[in-house]
mmCIF file of the N, C-alpha and C atoms, coordinates in Angstrom:
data_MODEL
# 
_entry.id   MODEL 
# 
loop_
_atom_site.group_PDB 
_atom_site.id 
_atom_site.type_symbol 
_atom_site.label_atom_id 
_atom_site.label_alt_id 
_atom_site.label_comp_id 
_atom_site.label_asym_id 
_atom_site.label_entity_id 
_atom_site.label_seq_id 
_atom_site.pdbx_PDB_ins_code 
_atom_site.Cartn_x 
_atom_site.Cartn_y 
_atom_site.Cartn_z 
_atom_site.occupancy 
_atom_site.B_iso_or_equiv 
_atom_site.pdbx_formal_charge 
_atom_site.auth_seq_id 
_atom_site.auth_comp_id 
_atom_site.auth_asym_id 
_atom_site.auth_atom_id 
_atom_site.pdbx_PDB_model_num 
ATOM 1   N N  . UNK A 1 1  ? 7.621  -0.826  3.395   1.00 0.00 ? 1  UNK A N  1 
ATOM 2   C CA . UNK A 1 1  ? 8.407  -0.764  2.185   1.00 0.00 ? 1  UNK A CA 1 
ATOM 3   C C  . UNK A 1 1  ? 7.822  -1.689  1.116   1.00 0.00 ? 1  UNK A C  1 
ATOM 4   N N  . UNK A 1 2  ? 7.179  -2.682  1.435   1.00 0.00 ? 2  UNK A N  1 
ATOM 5   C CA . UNK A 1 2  ? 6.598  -3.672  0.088   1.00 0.00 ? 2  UNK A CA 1 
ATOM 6   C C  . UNK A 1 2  ? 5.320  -3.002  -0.224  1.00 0.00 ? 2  UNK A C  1 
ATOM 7   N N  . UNK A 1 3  ? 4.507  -2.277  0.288   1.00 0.00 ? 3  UNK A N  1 
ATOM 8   C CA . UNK A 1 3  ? 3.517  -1.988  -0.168  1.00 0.00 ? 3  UNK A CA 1 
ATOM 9   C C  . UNK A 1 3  ? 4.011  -0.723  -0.883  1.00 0.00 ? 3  UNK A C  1 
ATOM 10  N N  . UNK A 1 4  ? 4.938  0.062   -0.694  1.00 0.00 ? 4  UNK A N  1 
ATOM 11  C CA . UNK A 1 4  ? 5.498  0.882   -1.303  1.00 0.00 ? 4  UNK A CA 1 
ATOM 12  C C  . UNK A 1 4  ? 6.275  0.547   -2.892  1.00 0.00 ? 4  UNK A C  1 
ATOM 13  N N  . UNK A 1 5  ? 6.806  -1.031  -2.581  1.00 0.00 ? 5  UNK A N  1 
ATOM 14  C CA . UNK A 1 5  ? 7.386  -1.745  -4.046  1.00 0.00 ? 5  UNK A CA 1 
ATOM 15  C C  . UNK A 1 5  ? 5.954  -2.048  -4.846  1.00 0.00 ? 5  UNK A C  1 
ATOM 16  N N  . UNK A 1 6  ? 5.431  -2.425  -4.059  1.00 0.00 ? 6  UNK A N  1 
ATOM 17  C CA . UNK A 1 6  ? 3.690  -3.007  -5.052  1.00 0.00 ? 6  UNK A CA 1 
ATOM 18  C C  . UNK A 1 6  ? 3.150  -2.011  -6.055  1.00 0.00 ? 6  UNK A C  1 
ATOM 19  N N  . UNK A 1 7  ? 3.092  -0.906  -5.248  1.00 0.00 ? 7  UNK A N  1 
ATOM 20  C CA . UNK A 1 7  ? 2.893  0.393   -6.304  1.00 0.00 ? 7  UNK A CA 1 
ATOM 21  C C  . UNK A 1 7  ? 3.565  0.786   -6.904  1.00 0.00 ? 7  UNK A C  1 
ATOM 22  N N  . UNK A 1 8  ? 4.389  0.899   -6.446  1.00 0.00 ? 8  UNK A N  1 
ATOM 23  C CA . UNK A 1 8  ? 5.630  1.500   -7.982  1.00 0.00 ? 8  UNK A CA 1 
ATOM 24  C C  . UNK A 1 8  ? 5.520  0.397   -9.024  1.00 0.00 ? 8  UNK A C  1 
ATOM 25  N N  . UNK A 1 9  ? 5.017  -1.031  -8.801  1.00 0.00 ? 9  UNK A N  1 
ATOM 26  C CA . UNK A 1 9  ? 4.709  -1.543  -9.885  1.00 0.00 ? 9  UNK A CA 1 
ATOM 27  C C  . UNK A 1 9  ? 4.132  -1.540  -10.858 1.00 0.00 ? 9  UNK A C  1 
ATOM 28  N N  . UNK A 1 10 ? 2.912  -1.264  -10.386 1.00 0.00 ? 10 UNK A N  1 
ATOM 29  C CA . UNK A 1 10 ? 1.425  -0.110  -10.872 1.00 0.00 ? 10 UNK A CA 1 
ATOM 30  C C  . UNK A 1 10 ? 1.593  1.167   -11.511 1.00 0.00 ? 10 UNK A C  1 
ATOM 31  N N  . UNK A 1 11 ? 2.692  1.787   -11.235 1.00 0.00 ? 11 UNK A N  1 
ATOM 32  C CA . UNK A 1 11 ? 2.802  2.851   -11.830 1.00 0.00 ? 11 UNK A CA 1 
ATOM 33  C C  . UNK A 1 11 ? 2.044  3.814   -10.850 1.00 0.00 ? 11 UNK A C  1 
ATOM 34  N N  . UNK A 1 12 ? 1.944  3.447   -9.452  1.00 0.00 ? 12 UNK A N  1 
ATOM 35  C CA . UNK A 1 12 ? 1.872  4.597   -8.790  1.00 0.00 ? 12 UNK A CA 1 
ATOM 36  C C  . UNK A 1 12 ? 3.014  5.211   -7.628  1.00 0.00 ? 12 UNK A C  1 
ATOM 37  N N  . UNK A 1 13 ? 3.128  6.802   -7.951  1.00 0.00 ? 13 UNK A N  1 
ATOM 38  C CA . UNK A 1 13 ? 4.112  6.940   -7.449  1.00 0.00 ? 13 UNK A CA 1 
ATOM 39  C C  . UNK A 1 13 ? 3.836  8.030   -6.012  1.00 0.00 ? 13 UNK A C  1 
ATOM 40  N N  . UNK A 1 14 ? 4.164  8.224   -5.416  1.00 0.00 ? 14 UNK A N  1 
ATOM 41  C CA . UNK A 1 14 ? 3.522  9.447   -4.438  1.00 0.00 ? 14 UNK A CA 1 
ATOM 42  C C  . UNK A 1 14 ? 4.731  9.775   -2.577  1.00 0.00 ? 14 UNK A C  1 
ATOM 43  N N  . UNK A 1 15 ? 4.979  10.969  -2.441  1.00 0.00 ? 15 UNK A N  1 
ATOM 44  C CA . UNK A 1 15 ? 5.540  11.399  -2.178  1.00 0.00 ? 15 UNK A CA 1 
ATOM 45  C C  . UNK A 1 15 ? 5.368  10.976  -0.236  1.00 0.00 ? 15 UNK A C  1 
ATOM 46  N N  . UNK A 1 16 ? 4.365  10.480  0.149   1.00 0.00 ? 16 UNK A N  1 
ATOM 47  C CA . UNK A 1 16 ? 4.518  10.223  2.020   1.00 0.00 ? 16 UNK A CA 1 
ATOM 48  C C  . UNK A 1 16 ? 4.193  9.026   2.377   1.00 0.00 ? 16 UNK A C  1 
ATOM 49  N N  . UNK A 1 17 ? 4.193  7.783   0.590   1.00 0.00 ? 17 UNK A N  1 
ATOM 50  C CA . UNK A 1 17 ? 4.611  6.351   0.963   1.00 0.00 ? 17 UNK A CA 1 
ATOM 51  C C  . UNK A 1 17 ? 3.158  5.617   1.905   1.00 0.00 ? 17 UNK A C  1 
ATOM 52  N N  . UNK A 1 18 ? 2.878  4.550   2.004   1.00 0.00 ? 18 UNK A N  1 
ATOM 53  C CA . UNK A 1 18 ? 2.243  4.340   2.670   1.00 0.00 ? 18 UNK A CA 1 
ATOM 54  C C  . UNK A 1 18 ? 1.861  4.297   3.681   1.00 0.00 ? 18 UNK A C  1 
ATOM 55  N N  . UNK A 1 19 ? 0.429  4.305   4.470   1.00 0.00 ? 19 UNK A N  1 
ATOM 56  C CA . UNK A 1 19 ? 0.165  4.171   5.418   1.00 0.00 ? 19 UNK A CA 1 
ATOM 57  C C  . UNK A 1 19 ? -0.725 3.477   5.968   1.00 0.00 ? 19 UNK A C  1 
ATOM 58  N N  . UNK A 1 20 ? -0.951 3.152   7.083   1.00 0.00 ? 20 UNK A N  1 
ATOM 59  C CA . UNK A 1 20 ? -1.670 1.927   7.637   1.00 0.00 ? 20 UNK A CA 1 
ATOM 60  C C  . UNK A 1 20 ? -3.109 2.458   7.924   1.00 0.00 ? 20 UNK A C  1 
ATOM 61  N N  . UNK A 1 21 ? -3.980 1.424   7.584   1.00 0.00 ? 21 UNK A N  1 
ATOM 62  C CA . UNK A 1 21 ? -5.454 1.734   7.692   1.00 0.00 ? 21 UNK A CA 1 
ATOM 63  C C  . UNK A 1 21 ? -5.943 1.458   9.091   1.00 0.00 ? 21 UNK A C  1 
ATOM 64  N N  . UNK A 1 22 ? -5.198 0.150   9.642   1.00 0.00 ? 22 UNK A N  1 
ATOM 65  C CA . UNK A 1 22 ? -5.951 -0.859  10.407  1.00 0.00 ? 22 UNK A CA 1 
ATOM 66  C C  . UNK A 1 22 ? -5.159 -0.897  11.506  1.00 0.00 ? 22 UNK A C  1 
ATOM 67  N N  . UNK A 1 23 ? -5.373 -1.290  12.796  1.00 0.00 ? 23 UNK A N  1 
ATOM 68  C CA . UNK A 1 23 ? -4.462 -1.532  13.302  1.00 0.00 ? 23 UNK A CA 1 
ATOM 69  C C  . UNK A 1 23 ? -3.600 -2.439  12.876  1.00 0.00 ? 23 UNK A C  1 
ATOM 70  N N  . UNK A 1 24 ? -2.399 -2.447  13.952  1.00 0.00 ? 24 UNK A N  1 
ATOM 71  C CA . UNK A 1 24 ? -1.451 -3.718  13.601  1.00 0.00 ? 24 UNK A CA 1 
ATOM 72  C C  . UNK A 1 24 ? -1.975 -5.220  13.830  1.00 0.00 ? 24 UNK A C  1 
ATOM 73  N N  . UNK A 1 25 ? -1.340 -5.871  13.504  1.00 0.00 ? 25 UNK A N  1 
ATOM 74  C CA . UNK A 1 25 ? -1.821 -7.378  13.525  1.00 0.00 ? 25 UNK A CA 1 
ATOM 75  C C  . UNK A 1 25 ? -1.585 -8.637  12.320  1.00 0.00 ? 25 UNK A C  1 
ATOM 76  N N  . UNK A 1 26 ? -2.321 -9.632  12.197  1.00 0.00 ? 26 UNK A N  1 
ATOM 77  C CA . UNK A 1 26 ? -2.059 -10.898 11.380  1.00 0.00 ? 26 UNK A CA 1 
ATOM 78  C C  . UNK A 1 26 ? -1.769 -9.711  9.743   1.00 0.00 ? 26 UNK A C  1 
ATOM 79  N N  . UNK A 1 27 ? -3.312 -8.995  10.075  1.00 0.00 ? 27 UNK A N  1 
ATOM 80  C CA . UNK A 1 27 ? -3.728 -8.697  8.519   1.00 0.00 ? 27 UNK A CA 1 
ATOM 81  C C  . UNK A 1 27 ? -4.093 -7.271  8.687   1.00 0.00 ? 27 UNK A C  1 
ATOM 82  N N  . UNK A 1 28 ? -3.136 -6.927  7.909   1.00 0.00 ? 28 UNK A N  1 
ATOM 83  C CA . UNK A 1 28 ? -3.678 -5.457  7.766   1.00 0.00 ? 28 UNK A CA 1 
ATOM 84  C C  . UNK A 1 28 ? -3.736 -4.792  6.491   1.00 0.00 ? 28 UNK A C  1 
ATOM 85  N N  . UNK A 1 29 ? -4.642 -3.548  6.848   1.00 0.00 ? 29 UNK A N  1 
ATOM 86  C CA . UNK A 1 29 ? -4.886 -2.522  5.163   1.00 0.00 ? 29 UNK A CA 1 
ATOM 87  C C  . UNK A 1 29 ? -3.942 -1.493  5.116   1.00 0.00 ? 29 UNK A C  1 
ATOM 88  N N  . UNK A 1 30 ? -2.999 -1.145  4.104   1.00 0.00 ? 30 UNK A N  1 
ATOM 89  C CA . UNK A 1 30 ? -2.243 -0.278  3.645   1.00 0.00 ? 30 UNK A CA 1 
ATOM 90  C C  . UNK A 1 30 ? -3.076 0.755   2.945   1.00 0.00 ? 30 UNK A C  1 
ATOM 91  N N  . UNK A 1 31 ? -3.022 2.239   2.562   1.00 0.00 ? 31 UNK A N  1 
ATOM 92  C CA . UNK A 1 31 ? -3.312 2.975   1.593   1.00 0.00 ? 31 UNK A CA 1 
ATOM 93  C C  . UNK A 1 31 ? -2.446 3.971   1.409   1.00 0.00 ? 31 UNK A C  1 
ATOM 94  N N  . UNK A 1 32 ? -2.180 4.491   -0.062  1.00 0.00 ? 32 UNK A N  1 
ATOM 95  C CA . UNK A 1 32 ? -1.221 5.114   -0.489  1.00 0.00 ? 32 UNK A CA 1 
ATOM 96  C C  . UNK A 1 32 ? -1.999 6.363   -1.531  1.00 0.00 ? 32 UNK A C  1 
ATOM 97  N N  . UNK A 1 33 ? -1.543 7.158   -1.172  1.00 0.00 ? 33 UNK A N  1 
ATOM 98  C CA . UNK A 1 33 ? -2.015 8.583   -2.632  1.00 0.00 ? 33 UNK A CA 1 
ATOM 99  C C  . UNK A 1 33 ? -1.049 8.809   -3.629  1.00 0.00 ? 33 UNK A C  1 
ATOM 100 N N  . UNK A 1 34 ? -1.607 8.447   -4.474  1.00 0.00 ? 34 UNK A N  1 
ATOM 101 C CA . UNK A 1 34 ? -0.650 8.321   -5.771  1.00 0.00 ? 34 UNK A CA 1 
ATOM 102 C C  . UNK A 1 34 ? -0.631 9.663   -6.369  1.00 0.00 ? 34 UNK A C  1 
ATOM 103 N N  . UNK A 1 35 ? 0.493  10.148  -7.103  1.00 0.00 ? 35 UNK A N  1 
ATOM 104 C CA . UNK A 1 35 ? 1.129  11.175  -7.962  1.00 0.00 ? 35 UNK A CA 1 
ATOM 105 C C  . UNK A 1 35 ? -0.003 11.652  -8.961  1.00 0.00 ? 35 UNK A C  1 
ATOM 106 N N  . UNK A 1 36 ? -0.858 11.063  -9.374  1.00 0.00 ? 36 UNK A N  1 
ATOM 107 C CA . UNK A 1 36 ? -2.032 11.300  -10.325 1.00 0.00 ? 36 UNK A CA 1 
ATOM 108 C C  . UNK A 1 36 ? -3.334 10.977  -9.947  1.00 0.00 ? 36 UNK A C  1 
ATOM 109 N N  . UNK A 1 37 ? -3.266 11.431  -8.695  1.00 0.00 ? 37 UNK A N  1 
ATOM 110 C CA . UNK A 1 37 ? -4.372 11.311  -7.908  1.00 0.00 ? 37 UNK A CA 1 
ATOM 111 C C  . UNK A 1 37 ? -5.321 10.321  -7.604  1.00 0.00 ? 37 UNK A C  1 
ATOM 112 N N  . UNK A 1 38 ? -4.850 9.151   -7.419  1.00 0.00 ? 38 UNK A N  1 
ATOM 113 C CA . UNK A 1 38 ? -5.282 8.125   -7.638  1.00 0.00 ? 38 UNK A CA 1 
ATOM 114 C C  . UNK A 1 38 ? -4.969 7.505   -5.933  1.00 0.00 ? 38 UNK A C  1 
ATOM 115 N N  . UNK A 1 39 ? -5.766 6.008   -5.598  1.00 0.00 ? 39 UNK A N  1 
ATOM 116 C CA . UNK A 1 39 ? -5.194 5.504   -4.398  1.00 0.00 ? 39 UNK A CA 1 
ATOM 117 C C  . UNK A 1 39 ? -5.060 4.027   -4.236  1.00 0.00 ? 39 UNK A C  1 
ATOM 118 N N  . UNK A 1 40 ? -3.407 4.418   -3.942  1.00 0.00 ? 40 UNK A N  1 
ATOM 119 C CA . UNK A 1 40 ? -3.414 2.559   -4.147  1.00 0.00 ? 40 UNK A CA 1 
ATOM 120 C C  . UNK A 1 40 ? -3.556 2.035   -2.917  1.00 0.00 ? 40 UNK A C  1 
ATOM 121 N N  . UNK A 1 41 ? -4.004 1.182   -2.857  1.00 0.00 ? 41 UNK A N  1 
ATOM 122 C CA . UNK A 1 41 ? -4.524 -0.153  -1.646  1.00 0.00 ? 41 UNK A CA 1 
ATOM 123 C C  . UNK A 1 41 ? -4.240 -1.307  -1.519  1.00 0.00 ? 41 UNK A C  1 
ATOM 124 N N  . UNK A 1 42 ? -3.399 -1.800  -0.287  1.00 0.00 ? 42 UNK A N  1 
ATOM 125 C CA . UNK A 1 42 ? -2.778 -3.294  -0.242  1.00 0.00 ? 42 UNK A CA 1 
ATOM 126 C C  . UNK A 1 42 ? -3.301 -3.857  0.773   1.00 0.00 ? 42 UNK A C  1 
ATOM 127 N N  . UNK A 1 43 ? -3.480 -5.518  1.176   1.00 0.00 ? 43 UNK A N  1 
ATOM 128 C CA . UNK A 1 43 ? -3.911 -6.105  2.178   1.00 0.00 ? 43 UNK A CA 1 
ATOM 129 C C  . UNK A 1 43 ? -2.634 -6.874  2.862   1.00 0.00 ? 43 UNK A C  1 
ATOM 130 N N  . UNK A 1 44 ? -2.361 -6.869  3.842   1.00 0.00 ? 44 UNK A N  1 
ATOM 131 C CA . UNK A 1 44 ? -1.140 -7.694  3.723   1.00 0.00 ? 44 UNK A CA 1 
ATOM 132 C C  . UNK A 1 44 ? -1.595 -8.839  4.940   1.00 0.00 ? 44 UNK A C  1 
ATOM 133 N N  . UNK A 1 45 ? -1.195 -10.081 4.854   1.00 0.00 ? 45 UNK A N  1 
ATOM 134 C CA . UNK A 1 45 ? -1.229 -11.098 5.443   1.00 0.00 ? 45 UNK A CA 1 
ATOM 135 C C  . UNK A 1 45 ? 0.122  -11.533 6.034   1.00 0.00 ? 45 UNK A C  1 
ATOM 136 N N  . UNK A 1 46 ? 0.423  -11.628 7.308   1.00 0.00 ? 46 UNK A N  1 
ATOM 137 C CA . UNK A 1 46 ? 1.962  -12.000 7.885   1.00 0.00 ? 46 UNK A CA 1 
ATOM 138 C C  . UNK A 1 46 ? 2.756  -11.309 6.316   1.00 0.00 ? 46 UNK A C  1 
ATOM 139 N N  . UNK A 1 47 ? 2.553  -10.038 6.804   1.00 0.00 ? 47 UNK A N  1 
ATOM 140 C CA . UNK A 1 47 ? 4.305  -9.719  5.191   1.00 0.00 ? 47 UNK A CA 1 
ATOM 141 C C  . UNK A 1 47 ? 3.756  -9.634  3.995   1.00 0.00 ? 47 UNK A C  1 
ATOM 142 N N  . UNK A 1 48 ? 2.720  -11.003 3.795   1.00 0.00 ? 48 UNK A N  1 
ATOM 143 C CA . UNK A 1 48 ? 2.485  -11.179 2.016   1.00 0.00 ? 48 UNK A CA 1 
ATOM 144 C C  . UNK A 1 48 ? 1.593  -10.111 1.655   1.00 0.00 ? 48 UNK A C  1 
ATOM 145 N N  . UNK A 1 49 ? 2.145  -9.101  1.079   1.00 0.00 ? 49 UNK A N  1 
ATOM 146 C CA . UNK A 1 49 ? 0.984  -8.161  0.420   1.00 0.00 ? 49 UNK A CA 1 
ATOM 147 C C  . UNK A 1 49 ? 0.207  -7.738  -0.993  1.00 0.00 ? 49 UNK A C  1 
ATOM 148 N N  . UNK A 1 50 ? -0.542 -7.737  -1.223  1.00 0.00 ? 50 UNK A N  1 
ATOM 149 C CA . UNK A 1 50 ? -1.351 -8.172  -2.732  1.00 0.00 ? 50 UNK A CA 1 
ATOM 150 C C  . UNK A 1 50 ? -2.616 -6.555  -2.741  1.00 0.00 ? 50 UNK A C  1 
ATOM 151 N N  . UNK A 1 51 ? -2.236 -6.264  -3.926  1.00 0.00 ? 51 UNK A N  1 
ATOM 152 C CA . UNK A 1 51 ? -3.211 -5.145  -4.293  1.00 0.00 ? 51 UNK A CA 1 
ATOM 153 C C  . UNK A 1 51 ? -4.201 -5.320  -4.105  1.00 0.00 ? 51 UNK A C  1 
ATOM 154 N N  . UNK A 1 52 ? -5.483 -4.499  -3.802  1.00 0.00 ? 52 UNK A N  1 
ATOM 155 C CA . UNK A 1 52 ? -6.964 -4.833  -3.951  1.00 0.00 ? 52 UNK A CA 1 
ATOM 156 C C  . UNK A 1 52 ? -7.494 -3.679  -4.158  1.00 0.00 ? 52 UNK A C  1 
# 
């Protein structure tokens, strides 16, 4: 759900929400397909997640 809030910040919006790149663990990669074809990408550290 936060990597899902991160983008809607961005102005990306897209319909099957994110999904995980990496396995589970400390740190993982999120990626999302945005509404205008675009792809948003988060890293998250324990929870904290930040665009890249």
């Amino acid at each position: 759900m936060t990597v899902e809030n991160l983008a809607k910040k961005v102005g990306c919006r897209g319909g099957l929400g994110a999904s995980l790149v990496t396995e589970k663990g400390p740190v993982e990669l999120y990626q999302m397909a945005c509404d205008n074809g675009t792809l948003f990408q988060a890293r998250c550290e324990l929870r904290q997640c930040k665009q890249i």
